[in-house]
C-alpha positions in Angstrom: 61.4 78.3 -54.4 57.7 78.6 -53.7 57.5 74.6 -51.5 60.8 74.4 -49.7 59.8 70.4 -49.7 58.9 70.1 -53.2 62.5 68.9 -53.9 62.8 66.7 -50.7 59.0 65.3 -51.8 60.6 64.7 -55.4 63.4 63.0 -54.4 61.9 60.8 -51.9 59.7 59.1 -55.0 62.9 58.7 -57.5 63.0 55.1 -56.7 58.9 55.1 -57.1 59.4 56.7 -60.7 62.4 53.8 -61.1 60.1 50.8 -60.4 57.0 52.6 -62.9 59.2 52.4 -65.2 59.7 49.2 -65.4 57.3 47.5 -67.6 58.0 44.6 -69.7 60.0 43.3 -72.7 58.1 41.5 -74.8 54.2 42.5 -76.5 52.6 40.6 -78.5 49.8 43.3 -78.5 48.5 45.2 -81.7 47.0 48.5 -81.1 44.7 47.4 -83.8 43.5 44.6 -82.3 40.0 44.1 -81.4 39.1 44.4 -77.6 37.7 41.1 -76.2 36.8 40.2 -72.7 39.7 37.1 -72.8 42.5 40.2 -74.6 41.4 42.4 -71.6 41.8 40.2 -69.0 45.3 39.6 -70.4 45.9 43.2 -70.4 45.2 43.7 -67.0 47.3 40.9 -65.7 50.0 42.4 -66.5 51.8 43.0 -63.1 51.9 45.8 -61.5 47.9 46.2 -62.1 45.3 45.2 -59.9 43.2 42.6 -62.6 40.2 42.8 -60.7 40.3 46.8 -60.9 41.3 46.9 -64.6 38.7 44.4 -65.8 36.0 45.8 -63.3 36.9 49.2 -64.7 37.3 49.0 -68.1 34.4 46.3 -68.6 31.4 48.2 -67.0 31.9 50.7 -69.7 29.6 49.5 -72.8 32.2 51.2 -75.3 35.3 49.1 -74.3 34.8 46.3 -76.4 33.9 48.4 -79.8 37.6 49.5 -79.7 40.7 48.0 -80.3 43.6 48.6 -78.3 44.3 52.2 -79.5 40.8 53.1 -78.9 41.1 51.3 -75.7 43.7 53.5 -74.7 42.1 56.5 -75.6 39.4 55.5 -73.7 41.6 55.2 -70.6 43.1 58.2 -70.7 40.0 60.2 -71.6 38.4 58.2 -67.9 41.7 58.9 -66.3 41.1 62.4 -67.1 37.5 62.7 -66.2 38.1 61.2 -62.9 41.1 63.7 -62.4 38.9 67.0 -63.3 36.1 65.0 -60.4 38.7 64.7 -58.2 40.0 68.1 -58.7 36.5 69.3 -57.9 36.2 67.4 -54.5 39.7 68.4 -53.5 39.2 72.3 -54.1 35.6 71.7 -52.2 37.4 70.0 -49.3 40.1 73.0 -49.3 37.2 75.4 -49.0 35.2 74.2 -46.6 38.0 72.8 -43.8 38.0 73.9 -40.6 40.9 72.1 -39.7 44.0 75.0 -39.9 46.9 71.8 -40.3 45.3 71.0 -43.3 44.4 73.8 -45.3 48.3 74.1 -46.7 48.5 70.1 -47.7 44.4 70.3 -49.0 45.5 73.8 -51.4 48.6 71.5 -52.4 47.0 68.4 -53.2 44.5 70.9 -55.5 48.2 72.2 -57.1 49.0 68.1 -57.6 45.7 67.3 -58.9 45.9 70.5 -61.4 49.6 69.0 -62.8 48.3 65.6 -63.0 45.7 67.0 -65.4 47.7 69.1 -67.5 50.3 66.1 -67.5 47.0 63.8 -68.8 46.1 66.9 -71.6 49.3 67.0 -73.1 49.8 63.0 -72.8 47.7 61.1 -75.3 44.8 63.1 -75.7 46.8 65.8 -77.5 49.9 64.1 -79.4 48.2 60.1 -79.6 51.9 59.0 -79.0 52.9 56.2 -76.5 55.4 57.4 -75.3 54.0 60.6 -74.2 50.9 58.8 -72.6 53.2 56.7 -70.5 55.7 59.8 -69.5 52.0 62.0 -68.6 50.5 58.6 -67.0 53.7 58.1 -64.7 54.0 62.3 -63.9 50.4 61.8 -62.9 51.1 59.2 -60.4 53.7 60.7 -59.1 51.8 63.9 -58.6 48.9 62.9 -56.8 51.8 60.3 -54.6 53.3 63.8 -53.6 49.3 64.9 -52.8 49.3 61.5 -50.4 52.4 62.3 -48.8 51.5 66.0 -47.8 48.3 64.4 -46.2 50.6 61.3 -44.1 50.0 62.0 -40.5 47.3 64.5 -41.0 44.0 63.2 -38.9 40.6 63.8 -40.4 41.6 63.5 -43.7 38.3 61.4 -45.1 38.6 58.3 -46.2 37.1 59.4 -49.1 40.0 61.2 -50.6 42.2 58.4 -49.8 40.2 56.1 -52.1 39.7 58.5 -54.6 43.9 59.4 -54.8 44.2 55.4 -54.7 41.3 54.7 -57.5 42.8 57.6 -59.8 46.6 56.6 -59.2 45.3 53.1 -60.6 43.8 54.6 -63.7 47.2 56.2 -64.2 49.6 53.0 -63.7 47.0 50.9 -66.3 47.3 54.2 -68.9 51.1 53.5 -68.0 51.3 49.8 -69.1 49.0 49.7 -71.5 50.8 52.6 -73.3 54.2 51.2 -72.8 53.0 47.5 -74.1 51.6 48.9 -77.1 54.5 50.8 -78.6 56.9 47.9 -77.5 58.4 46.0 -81.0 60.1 43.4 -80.7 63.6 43.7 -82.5 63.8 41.6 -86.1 65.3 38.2 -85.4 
């Protein structure tokens, strides 16, 4: 095996992947339905998202409420992967130009996570348009760039920089997660 701790990493976030998982029962959310500014800030209080984020996020772009909820998604993920390829871009600069020699191996391997995280994004939503899909890709994403944070624990001189940028595009992720999994949720016939 190339990363001896690749397997320790990925079993130290199985009860992470357990709790994203969890999302809950009940929608009453049409991917049809016309984005507002009241449906969006009932969107993003669905726990475990940050509201302010989601609404901050999704708000300042001028698009978001021309969609419905489909198109709201695809919007997500499409930001989700524009920020990734961004983030990509800073990591593999960072890698480059380090002169610390302790973090050159985590930097090239958060540029590895950053790279799955992507293709996980492509072959999500953007290529299939299936729920499911989006929320498996959304939660593989997470739990990439997680494994980038925890090669970088203990590390000094990481910039805070990169920690805000793995924590802004591991939000993006979770509200592709949810939003995915609440609109393929139906309800059983009573």
């Amino acid at each position: 095996m190339a990363f001896p701790c690749v397997k320790r990493n990925v079993i130290s976030f199985l009860p992470l992947l357990v709790l994203l998982s969890i999302t809950p029962l009940s929608s009453s959310f049409s991917p049809i339905a016309k984005v507002t500014k009241e449906l969006l800030n009932k969107l993003c209080s669905v726990p475990p998202l940050y509201s302010h984020f989601c609404i901050r996020w999704l708000s300042s772009d001028p698009t978001t409420f021309t969609l419905d909820l489909n198109g709201l998604l695809g919007l997500v993920v499409q930001k989700m992967q524009m920020v990734g390829y961004k983030n990509l871009a800073a990591m593999k600069e960072l890698a480059k130009t380090n002169t610390d020699p302790k973090l050159n191996t985590p930097y090239w391997h958060c540029v590895v996570h950053y790279e799955t995280a992507i293709y996980w994004i492509d072959i999500g939503f953007l290529s299939t348009r299936d729920y499911l899909a989006t929320s498996q890709a959304a939660v593989k994403a997470f739990v990439s760039i997680s494994l980038c944070e925890y090669n970088l624990q203990g590390h000094e001189n990481v910039p805070s920089d990169l920690t805000r940028r793995n924590l802004t595009f591991k939000r993006m992720c979770n509200i592709g997660r949810v939003f995915s999994d609440l609109f393929s949720y139906r309800p059983p016939p009573v």
